[in-house]
VOTINU-438404 format. One record per residue (C-alpha): residue number from 1; x, y, z; chain. Coordinates in steps of 0.05 Angstrom, whole numbers, plus 5000, padded with zeros to 4 digits. Each point is the difference from the previous one (the first is absolute). Layout:
<nodes>
{node NUM, {X, Y, Z}, 'A'}
...
</nodes>
This chain:
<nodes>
{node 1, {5000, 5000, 5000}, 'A'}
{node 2, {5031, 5070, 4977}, 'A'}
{node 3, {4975, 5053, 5038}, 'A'}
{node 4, {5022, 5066, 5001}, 'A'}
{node 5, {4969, 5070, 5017}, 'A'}
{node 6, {5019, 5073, 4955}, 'A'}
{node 7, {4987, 5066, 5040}, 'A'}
{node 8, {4993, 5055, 4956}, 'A'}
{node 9, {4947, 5058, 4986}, 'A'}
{node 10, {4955, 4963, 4961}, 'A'}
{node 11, {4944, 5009, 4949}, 'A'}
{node 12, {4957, 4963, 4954}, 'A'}
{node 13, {4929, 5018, 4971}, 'A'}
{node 14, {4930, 4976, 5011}, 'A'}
{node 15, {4967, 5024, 4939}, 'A'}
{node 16, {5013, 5045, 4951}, 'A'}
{node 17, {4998, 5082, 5021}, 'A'}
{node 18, {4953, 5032, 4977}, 'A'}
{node 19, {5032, 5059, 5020}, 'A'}
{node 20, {5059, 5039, 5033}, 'A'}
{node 21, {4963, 5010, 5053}, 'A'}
{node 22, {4981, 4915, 4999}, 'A'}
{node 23, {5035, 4986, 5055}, 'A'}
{node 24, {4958, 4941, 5027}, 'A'}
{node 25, {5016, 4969, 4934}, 'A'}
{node 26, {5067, 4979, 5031}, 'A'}
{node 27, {5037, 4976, 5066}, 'A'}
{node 28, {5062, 5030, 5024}, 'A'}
{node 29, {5033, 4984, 5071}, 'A'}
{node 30, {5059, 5044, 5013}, 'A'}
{node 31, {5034, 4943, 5043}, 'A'}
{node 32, {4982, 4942, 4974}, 'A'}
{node 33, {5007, 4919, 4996}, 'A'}
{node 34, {4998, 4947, 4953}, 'A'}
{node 35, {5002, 4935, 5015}, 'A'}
{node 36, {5022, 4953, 4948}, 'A'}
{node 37, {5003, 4931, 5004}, 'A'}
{node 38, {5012, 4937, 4951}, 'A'}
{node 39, {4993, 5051, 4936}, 'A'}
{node 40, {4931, 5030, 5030}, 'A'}
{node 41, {4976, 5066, 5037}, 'A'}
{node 42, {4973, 4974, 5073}, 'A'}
{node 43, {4995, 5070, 5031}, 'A'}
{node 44, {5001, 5077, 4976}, 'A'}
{node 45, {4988, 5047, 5059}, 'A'}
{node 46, {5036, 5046, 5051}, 'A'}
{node 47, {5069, 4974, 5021}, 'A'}
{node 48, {4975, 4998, 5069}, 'A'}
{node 49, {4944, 4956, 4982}, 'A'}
{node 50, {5044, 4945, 4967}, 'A'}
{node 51, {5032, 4943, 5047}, 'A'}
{node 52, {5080, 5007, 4986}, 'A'}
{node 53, {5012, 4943, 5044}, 'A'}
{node 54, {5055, 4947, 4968}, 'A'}
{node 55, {4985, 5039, 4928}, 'A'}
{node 56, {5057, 5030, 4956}, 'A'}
{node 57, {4989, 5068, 5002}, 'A'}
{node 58, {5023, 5048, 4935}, 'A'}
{node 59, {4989, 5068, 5018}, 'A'}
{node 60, {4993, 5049, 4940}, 'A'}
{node 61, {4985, 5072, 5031}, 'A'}
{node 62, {4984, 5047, 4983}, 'A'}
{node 63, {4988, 4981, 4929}, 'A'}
{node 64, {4934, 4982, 4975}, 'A'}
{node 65, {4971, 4922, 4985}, 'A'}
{node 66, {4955, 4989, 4944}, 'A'}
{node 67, {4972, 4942, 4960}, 'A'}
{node 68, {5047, 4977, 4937}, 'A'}
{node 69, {4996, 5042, 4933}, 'A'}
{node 70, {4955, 4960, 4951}, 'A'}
{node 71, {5021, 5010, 4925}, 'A'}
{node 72, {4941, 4974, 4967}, 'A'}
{node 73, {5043, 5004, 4922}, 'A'}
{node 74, {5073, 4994, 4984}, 'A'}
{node 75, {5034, 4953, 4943}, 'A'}
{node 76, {5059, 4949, 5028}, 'A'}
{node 77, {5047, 5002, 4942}, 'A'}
{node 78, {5004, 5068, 4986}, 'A'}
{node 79, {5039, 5026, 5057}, 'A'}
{node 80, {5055, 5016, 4960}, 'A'}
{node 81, {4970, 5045, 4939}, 'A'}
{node 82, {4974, 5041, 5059}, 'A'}
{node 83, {5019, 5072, 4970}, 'A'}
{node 84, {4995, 4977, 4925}, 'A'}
{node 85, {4992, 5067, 4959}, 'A'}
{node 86, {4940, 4978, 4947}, 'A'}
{node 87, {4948, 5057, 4971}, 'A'}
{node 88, {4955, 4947, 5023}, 'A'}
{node 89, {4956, 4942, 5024}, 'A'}
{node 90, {5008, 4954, 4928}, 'A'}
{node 91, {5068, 5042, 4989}, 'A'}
{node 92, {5022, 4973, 5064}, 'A'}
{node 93, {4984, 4931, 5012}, 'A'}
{node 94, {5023, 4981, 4929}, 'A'}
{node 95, {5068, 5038, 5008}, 'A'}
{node 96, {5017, 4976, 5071}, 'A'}
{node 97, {4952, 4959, 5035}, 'A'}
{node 98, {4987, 4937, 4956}, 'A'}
{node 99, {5078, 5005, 4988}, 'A'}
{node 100, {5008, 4986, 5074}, 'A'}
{node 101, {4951, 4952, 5009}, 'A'}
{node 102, {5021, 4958, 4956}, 'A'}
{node 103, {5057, 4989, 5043}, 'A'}
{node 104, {4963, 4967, 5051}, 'A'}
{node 105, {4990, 4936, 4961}, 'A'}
{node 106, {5068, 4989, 5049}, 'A'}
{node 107, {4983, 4957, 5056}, 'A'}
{node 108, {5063, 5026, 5034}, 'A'}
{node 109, {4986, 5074, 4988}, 'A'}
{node 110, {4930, 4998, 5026}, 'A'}
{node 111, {5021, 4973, 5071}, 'A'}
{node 112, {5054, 5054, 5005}, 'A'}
{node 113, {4950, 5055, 4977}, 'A'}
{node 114, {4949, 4967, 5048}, 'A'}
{node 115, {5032, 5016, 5059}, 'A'}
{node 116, {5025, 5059, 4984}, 'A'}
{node 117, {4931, 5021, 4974}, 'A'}
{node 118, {4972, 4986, 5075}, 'A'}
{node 119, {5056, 5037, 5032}, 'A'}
{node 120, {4980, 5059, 4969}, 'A'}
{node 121, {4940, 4998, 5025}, 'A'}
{node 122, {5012, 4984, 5063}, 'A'}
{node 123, {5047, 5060, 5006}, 'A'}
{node 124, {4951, 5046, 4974}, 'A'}
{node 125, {4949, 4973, 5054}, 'A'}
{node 126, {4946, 4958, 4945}, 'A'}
{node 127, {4990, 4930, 5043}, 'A'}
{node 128, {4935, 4984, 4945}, 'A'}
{node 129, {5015, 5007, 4920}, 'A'}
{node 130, {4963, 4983, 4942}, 'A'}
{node 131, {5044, 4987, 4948}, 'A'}
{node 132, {5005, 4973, 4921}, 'A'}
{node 133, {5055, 4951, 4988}, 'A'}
{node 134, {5021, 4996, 4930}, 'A'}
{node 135, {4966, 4939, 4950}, 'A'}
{node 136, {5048, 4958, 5024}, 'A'}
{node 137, {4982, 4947, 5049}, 'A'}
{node 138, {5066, 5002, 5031}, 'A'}
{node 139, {4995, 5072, 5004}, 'A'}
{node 140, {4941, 4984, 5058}, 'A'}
{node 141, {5026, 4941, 5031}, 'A'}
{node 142, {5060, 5043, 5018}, 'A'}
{node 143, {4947, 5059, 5030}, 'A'}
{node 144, {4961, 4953, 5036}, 'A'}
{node 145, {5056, 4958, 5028}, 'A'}
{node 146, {5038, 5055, 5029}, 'A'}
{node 147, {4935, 5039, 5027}, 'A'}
{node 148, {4981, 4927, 5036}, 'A'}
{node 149, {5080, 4995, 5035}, 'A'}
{node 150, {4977, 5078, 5031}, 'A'}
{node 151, {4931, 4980, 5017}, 'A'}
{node 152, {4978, 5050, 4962}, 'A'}
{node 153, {4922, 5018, 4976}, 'A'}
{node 154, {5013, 5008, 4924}, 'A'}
{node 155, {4951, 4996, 4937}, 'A'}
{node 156, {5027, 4988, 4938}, 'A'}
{node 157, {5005, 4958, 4929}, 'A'}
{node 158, {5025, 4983, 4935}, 'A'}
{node 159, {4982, 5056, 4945}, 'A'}
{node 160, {4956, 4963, 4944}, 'A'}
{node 161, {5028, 5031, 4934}, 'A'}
{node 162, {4997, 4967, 4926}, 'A'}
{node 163, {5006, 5064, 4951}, 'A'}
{node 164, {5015, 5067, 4992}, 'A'}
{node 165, {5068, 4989, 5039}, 'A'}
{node 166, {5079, 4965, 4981}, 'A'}
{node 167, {4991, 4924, 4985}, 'A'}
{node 168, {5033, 4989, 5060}, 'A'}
{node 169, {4958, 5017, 5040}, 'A'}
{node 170, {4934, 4970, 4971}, 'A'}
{node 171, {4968, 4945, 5027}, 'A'}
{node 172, {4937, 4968, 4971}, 'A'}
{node 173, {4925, 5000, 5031}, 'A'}
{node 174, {5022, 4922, 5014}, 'A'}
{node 175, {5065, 5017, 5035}, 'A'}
{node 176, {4972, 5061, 5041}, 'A'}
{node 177, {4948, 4958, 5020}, 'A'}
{node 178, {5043, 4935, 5010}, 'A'}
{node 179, {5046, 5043, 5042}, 'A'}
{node 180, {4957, 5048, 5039}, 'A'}
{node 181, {4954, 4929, 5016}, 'A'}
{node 182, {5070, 4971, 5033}, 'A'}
{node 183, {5017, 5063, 5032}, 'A'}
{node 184, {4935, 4998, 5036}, 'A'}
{node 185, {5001, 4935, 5026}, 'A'}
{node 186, {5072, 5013, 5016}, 'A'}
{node 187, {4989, 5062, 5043}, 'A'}
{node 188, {4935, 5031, 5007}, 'A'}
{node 189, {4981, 4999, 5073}, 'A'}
{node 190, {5076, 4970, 5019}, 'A'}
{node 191, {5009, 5050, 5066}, 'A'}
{node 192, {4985, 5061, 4989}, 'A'}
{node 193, {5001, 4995, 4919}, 'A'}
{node 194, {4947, 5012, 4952}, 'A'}
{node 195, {4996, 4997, 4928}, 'A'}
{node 196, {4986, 5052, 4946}, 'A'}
{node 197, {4971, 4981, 4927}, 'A'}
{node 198, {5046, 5045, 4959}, 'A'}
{node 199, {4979, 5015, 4937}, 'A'}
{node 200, {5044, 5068, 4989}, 'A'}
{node 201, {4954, 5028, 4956}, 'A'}
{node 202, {4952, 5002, 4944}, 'A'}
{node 203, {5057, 5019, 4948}, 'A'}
{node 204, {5040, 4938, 5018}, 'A'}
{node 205, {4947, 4945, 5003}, 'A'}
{node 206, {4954, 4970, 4945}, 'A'}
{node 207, {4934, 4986, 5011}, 'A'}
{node 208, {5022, 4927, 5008}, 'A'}
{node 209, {5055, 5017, 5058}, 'A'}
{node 210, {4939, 5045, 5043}, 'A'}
{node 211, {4958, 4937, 4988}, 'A'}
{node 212, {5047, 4965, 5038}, 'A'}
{node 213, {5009, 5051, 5041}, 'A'}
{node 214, {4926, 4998, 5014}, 'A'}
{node 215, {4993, 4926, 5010}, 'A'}
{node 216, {5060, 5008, 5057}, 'A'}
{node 217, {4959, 5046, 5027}, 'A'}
{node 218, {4936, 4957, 5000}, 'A'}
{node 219, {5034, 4949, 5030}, 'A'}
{node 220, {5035, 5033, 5053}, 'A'}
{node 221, {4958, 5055, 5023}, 'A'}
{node 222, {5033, 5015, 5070}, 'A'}
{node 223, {5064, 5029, 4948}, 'A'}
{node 224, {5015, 5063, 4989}, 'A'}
{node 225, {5000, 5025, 4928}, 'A'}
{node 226, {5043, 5062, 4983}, 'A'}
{node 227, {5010, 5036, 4936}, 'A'}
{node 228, {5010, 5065, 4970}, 'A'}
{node 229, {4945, 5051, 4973}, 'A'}
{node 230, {4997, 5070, 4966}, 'A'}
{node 231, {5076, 5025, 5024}, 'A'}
{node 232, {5008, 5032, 4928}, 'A'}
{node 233, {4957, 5022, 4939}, 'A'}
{node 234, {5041, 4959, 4952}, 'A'}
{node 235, {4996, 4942, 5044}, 'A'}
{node 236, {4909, 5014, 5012}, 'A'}
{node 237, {5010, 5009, 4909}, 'A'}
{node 238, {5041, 4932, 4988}, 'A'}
{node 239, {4957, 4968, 5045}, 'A'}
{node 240, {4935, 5007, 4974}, 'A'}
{node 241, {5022, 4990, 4930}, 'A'}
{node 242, {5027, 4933, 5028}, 'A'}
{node 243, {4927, 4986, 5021}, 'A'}
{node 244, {4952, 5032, 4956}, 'A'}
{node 245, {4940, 4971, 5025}, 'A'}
{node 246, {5012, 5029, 5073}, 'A'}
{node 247, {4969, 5064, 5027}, 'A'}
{node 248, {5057, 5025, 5026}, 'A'}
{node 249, {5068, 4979, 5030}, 'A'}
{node 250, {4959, 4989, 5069}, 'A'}
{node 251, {4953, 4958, 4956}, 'A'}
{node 252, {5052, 4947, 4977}, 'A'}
{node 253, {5017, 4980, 5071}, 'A'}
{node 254, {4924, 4999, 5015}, 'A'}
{node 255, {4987, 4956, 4931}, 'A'}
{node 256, {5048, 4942, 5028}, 'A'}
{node 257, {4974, 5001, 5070}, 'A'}
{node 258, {5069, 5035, 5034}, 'A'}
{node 259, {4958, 5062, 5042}, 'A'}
{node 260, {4993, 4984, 5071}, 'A'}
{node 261, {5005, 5014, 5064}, 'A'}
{node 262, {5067, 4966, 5004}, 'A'}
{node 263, {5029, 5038, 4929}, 'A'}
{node 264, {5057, 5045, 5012}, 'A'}
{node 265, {5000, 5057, 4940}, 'A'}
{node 266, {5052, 5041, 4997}, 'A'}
{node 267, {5008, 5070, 4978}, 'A'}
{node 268, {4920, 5011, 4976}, 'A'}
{node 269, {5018, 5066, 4988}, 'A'}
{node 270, {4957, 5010, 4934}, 'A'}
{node 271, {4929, 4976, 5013}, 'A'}
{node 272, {4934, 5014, 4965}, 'A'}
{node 273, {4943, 5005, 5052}, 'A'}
{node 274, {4971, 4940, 4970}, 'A'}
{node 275, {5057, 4961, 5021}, 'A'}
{node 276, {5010, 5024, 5070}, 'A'}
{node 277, {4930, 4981, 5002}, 'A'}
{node 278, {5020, 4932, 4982}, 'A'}
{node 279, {5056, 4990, 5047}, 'A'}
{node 280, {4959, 5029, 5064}, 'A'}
{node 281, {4942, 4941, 4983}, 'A'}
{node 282, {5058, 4950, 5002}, 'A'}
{node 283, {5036, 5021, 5048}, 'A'}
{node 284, {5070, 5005, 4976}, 'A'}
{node 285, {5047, 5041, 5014}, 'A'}
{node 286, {5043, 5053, 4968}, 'A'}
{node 287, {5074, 5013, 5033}, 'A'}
{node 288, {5026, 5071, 4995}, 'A'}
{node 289, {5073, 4995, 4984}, 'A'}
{node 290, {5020, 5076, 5001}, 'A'}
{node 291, {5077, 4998, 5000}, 'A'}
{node 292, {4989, 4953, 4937}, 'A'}
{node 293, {4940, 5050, 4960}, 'A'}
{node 294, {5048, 5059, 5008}, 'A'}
{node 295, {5069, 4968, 4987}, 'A'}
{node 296, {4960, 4976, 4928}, 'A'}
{node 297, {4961, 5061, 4996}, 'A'}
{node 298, {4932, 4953, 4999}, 'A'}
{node 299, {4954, 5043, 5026}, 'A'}
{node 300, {4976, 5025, 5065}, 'A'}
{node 301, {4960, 4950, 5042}, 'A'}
{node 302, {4915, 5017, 5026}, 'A'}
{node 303, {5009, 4971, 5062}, 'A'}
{node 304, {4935, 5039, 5030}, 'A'}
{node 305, {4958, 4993, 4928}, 'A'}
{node 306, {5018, 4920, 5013}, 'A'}
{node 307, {4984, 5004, 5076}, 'A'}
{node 308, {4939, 5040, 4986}, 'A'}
{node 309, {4977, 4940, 4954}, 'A'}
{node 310, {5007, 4954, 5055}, 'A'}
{node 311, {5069, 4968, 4982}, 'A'}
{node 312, {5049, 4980, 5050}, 'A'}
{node 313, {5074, 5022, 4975}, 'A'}
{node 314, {5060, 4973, 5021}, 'A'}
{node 315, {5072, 5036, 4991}, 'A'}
{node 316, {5061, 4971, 4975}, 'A'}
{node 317, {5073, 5019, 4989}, 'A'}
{node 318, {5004, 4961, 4926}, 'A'}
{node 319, {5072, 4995, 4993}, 'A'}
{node 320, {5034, 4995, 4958}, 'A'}
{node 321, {4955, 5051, 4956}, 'A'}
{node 322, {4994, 5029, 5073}, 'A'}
{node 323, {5054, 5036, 5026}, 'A'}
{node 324, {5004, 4987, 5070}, 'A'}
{node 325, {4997, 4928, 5052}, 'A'}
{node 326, {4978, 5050, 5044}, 'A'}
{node 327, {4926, 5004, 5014}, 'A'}
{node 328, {5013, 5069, 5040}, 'A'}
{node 329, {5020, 5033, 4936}, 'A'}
{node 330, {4946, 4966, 4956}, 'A'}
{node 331, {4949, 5041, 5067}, 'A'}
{node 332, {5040, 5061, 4979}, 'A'}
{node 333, {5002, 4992, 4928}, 'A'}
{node 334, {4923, 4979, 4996}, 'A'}
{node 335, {4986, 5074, 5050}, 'A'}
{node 336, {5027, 5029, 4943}, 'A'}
{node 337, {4947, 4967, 4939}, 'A'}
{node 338, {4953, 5007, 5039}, 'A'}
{node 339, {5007, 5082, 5018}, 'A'}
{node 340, {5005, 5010, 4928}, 'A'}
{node 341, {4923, 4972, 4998}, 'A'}
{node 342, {4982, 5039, 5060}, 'A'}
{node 343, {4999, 4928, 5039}, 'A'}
{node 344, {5032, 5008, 5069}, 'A'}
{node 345, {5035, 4939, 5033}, 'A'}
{node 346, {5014, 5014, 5076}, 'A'}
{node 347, {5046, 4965, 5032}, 'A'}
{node 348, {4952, 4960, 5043}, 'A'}
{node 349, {4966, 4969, 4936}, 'A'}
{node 350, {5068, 4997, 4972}, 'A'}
{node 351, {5021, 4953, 5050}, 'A'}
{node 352, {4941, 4969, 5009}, 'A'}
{node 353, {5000, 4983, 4922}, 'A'}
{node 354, {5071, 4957, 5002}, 'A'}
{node 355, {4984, 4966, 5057}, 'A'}
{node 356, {4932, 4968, 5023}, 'A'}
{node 357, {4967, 5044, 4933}, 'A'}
{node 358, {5044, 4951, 4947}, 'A'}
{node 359, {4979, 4941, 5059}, 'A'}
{node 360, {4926, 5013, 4984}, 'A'}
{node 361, {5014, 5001, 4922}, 'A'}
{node 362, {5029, 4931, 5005}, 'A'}
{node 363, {4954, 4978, 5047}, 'A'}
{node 364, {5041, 4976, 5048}, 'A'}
{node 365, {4982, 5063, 5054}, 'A'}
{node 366, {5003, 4945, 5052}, 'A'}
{node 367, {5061, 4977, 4997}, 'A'}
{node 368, {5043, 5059, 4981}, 'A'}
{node 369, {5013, 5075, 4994}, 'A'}
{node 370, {4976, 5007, 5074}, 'A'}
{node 371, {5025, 4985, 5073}, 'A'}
{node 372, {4927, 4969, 5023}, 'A'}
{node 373, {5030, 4937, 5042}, 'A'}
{node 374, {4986, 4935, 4972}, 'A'}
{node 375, {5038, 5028, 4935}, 'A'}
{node 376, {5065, 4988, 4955}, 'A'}
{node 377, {5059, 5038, 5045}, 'A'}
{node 378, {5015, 5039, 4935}, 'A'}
{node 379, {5016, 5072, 5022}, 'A'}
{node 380, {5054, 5063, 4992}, 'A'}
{node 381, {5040, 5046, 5042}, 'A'}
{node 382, {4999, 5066, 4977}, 'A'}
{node 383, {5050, 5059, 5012}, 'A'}
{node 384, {4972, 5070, 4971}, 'A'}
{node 385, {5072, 5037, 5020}, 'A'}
{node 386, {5041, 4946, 4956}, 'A'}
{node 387, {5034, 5051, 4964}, 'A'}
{node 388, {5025, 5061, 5013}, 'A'}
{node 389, {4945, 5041, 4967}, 'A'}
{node 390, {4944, 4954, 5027}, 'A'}
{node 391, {5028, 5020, 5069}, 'A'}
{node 392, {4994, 5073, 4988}, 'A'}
{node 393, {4935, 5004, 4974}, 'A'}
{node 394, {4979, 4958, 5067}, 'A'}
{node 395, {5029, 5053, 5041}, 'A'}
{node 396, {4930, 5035, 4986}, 'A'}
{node 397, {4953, 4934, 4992}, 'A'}
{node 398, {4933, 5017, 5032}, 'A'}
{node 399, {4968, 4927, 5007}, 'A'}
{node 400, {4999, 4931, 4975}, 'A'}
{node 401, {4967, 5025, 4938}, 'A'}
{node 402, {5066, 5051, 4983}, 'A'}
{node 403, {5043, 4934, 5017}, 'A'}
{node 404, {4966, 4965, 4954}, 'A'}
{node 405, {4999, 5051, 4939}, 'A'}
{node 406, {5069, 5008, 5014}, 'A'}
{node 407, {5008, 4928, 4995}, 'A'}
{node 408, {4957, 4997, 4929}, 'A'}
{node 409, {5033, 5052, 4962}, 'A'}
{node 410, {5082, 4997, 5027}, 'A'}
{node 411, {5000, 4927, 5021}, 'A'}
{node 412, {5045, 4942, 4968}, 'A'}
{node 413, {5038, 4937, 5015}, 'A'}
{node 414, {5032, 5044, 5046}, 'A'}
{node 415, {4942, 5013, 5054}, 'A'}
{node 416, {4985, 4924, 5003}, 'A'}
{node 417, {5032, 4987, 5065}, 'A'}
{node 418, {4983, 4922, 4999}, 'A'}
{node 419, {4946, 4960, 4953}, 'A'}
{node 420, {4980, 4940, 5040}, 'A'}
{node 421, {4970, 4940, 4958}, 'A'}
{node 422, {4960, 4949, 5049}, 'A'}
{node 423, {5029, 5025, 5057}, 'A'}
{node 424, {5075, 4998, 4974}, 'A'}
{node 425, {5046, 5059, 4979}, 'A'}
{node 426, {5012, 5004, 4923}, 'A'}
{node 427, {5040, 5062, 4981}, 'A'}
{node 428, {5077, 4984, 5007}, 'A'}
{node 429, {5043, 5054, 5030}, 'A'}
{node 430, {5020, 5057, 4957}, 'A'}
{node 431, {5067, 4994, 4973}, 'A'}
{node 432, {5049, 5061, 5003}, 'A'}
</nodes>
């Protein structure tokens, strides 16, 4: 039995705010204890409250404890054509990403770029990720294996891609389905692993491949399904010459059954009101992926035209189109889309959104993005005077909610103090 207790200012959210003045949304205890034992939260209150006796203590004060960053949309094997210059989306994946992920057909390469993948993380305080592997099989088999050695919650697949892209990195409708069927049975449910059908998107898939696609997802509905959707107007153009028949982009996912509650959609930056119509009455859900839609000059993202609708949006980092691990600068980056729409994200919905808000997207607001006892010990220490500058612009912090905002818009790798992943430390010492 591994019990341990972390005292720390901590802080995790009950619902969303409505508000800045929502403070009941939230519960914050300015000395407080967390109990951890065998991987789980047993206890979250005052300090004084907790029993200490024969428990390991770890005492983290003053800095402030939080639930694990949840990046809901982020691609494995393109960590290194991070800062690719491209004009654009097609520009871009064709002149740098399928180059690189054809590299992963290396069995070798993918368990080195595993782990090095999850350190990242780790050091930029994400404990839950979403991710796309490339269309290998190997390429997941090396995600999923190291994820399972760190007990750690992780959602992700094999891309599903036979045209539009280098021959080597086709598969067929057969293979993707062959593979994706193995993968499943493999890993889905293994720990704390789930699976993701991964078709990448309409461009790279035949009708065929998203029948396939479909059929996985009839036969294994507790998967996840993530794709891509309206990121670019080229990309909404090829599309729907690709499918003629459809309505819309929205409508070719909808025509081979792959809208649901459990669909992951990132980008949805270009939507006709028809189709957000269509993806509020199944229940999917769009991921805002800010750092990504500037970097590629997509488009600007309607987070409250979406919300209004009734959708439930997730936020996401999307390296390597992204430009940042860090889900702190994807907050600040995604303050900054939204005040150009007259959309205003304060810092208590900000953190609520990477934490129990991305939880409730993936359904799993039960388990994770919280410190309720009875769930998964995955939390963060963070420091909001980690550099310098951050320390000086404390010097006149107000409350929580100026901590916080300070946090959102000049937070890094840097202000993640520890990132603890079922009760166990994960970011390695900095070096020099």
């Amino acid at each position: 039995m591994d019990r341990k207790i972390i005292r720390a200012r901590l802080l995790h959210f009950l619902r969303e705010p409505q508000s800045p003045d929502d403070t009941g949304s939230f519960r914050y205890i300015e000395d407080g204890g967390l109990l951890i034992e065998d991987g789980l939260i047993r206890a979250c209150d005052d300090f004084g409250r907790i029993d200490t006796t024969g428990t390991e203590l770890i005492d983290h004060r003053p800095h402030l404890l939080m639930p694990g960053f949840i990046d809901t949309h982020l691609h494995f094997p393109q960590t290194q054509v991070i800062a690719s210059w491209a004009a654009e989306l097609l520009d871009w994946l064709n002149d740098y990403t399928f180059p690189e992920e054809t590299r992963y057909s290396d069995p070798a390469l993918c368990a080195r770029m595993a782990g090095a993948f999850l350190d990242r993380l780790a050091e930029h305080g994400t404990t839950t990720a979403v991710a796309y592997a490339s269309v290998h099989a190997a390429s997941a088999e090396a995600l999923f294996t190291a994820a399972h050695a760190r007990n750690m919650r992780l959602i992700t697949g094999k891309v599903m891609m036979d045209r539009n892209a280098p021959e080597a990195l086709c598969d067929t409708a057969q293979s993707s389905y062959d593979d994706s069927k193995a993968l499943i049975a493999r890993w889905h449910g293994k720990g704390r692993l789930s699976y993701a059908i991964t078709p990448r998107f309409a461009i790279t898939s035949t009708p065929a491949q998203l029948d396939a696609a479909q059929a996985l997802a009839v036969e294994h509905p507790d998967c996840y399904i993530q794709t891509h959707l309206s990121e670019n107007h080229a990309e909404i153009a090829l599309s729907c010459q690709l499918y003629p028949d459809a309505l819309d982009y929205t409508d070719i996912y909808a025509r081979y059954g792959l809208l649901g509650p459990k669909s992951l959609l990132g980008h949805a930056i270009h939507l006709s009101d028809r189709e957000i119509g269509a993806l509020t009455d199944a229940g999917a859900k769009p991921v805002f992926c800010p750092t990504s839609n500037l970097f590629l000059g997509s488009g600007l993202f309607d987070d409250a035209k979406l919300r209004e609708a009734g959708l439930c949006n997730a936020i996401a980092t999307d390296i390597g189109g992204g430009t940042s691990y860090s889900m702190l600068q994807t907050l600040a980056e995604g303050y900054k889309v939204l005040q150009l729409q007259r959309q205003r994200l304060h810092p208590f919905r900000a953190f609520h959104w990477i934490t129990r808000g991305n939880a409730v997207a993936l359904g799993m607001e039960g388990r994770i993005g919280t410190l309720d006892a009875g769930t998964e010990a995955d939390f963060v220490i963070l420091d909001a005077r980690a550099t310098p500058a951050m320390a000086q612009r404390m010097e006149r912090a107000r409350d929580l909610s100026d901590e916080l905002f300070t946090l959102q818009v000049m937070g890094d790798d840097r202000a993640i103090v520890q990132t603890y992943i079922a009760g166990e430390p994960r970011k390695a010492a900095r070096q020099g």
